[in-house]
C-alpha beads as a LAMMPS data file, in Angstrom:
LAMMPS data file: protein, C-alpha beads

81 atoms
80 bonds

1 atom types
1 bond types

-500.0 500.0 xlo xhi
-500.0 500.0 ylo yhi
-500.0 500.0 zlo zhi

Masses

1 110.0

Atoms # bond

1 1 1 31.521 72.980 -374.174
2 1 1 29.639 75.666 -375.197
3 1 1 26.673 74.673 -372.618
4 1 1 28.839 74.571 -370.068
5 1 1 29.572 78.653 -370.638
6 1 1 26.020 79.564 -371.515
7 1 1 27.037 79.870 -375.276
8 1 1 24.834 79.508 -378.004
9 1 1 25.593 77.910 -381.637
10 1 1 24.510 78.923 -384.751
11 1 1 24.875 76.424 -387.470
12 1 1 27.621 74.733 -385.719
13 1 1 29.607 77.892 -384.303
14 1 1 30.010 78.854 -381.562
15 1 1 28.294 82.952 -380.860
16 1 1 30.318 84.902 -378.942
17 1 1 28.640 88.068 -377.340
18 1 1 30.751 91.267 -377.536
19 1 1 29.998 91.595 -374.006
20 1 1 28.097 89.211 -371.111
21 1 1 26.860 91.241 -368.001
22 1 1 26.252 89.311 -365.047
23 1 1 22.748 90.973 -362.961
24 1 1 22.230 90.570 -359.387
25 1 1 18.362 90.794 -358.690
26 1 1 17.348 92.099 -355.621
27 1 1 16.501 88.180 -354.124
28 1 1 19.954 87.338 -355.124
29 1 1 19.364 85.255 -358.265
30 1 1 22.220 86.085 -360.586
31 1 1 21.370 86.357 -364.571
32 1 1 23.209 87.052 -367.674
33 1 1 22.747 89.475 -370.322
34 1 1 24.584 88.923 -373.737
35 1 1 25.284 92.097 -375.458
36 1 1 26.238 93.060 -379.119
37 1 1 27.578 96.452 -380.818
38 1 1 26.599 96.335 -383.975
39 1 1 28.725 98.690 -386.612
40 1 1 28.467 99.125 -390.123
41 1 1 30.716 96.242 -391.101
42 1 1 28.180 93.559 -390.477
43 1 1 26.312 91.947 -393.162
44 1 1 22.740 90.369 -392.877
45 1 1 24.798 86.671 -391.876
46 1 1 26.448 88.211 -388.639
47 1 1 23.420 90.211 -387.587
48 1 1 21.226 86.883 -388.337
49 1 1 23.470 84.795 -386.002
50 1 1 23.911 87.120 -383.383
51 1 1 20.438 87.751 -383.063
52 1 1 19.606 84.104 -383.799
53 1 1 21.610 83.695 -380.317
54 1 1 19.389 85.709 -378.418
55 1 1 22.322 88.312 -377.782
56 1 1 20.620 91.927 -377.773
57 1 1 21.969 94.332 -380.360
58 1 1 22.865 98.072 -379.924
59 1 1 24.008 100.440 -382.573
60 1 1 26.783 103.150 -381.159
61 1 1 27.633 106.437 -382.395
62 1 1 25.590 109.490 -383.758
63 1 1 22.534 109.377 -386.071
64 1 1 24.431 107.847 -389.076
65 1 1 24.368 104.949 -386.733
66 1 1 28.609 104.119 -387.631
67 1 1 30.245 102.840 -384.769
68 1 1 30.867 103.588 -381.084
69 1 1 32.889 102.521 -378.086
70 1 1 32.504 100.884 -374.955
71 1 1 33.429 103.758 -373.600
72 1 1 30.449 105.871 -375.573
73 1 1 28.127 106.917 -372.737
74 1 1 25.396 107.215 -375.136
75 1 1 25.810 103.460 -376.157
76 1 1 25.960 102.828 -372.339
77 1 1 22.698 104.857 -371.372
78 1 1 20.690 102.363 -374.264
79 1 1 22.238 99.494 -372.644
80 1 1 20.985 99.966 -369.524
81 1 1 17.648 101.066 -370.107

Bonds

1 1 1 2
2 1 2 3
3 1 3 4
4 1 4 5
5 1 5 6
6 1 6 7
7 1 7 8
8 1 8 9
9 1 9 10
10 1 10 11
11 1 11 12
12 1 12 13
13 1 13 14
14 1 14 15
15 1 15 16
16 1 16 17
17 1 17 18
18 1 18 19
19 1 19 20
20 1 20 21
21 1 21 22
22 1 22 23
23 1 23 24
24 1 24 25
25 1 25 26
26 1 26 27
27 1 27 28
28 1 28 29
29 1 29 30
30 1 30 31
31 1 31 32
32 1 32 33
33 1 33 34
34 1 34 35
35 1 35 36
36 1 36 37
37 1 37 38
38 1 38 39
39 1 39 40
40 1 40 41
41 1 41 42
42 1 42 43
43 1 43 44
44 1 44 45
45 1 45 46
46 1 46 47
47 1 47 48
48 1 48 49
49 1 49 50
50 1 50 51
51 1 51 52
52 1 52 53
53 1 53 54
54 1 54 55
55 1 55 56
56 1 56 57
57 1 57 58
58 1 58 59
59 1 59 60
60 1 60 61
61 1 61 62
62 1 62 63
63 1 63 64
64 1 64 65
65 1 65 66
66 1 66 67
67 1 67 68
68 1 68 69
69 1 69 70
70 1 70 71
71 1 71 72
72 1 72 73
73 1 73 74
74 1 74 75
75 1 75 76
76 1 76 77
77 1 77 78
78 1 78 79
79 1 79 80
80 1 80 81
C-alpha cells in the first residue's frame, strides 16, 4: 500500500510527510516533494526516520529555531528556495 502512494517505510512504518507538494515542470512531467517541519519536540528517532525517508526538513520560527506555522512566510520563503 504504501508504494502505491509514494510512501516510504522506516523499519516497518509507514513515514508520513507533514506536507507532499506536487511540481509541474515546464515539459509537463509532474514530481513530488515531501516536506517536514521540524519543532523542538522531536528526538534523534523521528528526525532519523523522517530523513531516512528522503522527506526534506525545515525548521520554522525565529533564531531559537522553536516552531512555526504553515502559515509562517519565513518557513514558506525556505521552502521554496
Amino acid at each position: 500500500m504504501a508504494a502505491v502512494c509514494g510512501l516510504a517505510q522506516d523499519e516497518g512504518r509507514f513515514v508520513f510527510p507533514d506536507v507532499r507538494l506536487e511540481i509541474e515542470e515546464a515539459d509537463g512531467r509532474v514530481g513530488t516533494m515531501d516536506l517536514e517541519l521540524v519543532t523542538e519536540h522531536y528526538h534523534r528517532g523521528h528526525l532519523g526516520g523522517k530523513s531516512g525517508a528522503g522527506l526534506r526538513m525545515f525548521r520554522g520560527g525565529g533564531p531559537s529555531g522553536r516552531g512555526g506555522t504553515p502559515q509562517d512566510e519565513r518557513l514558506m520563503r525556505k521552502v521554496l528556495r
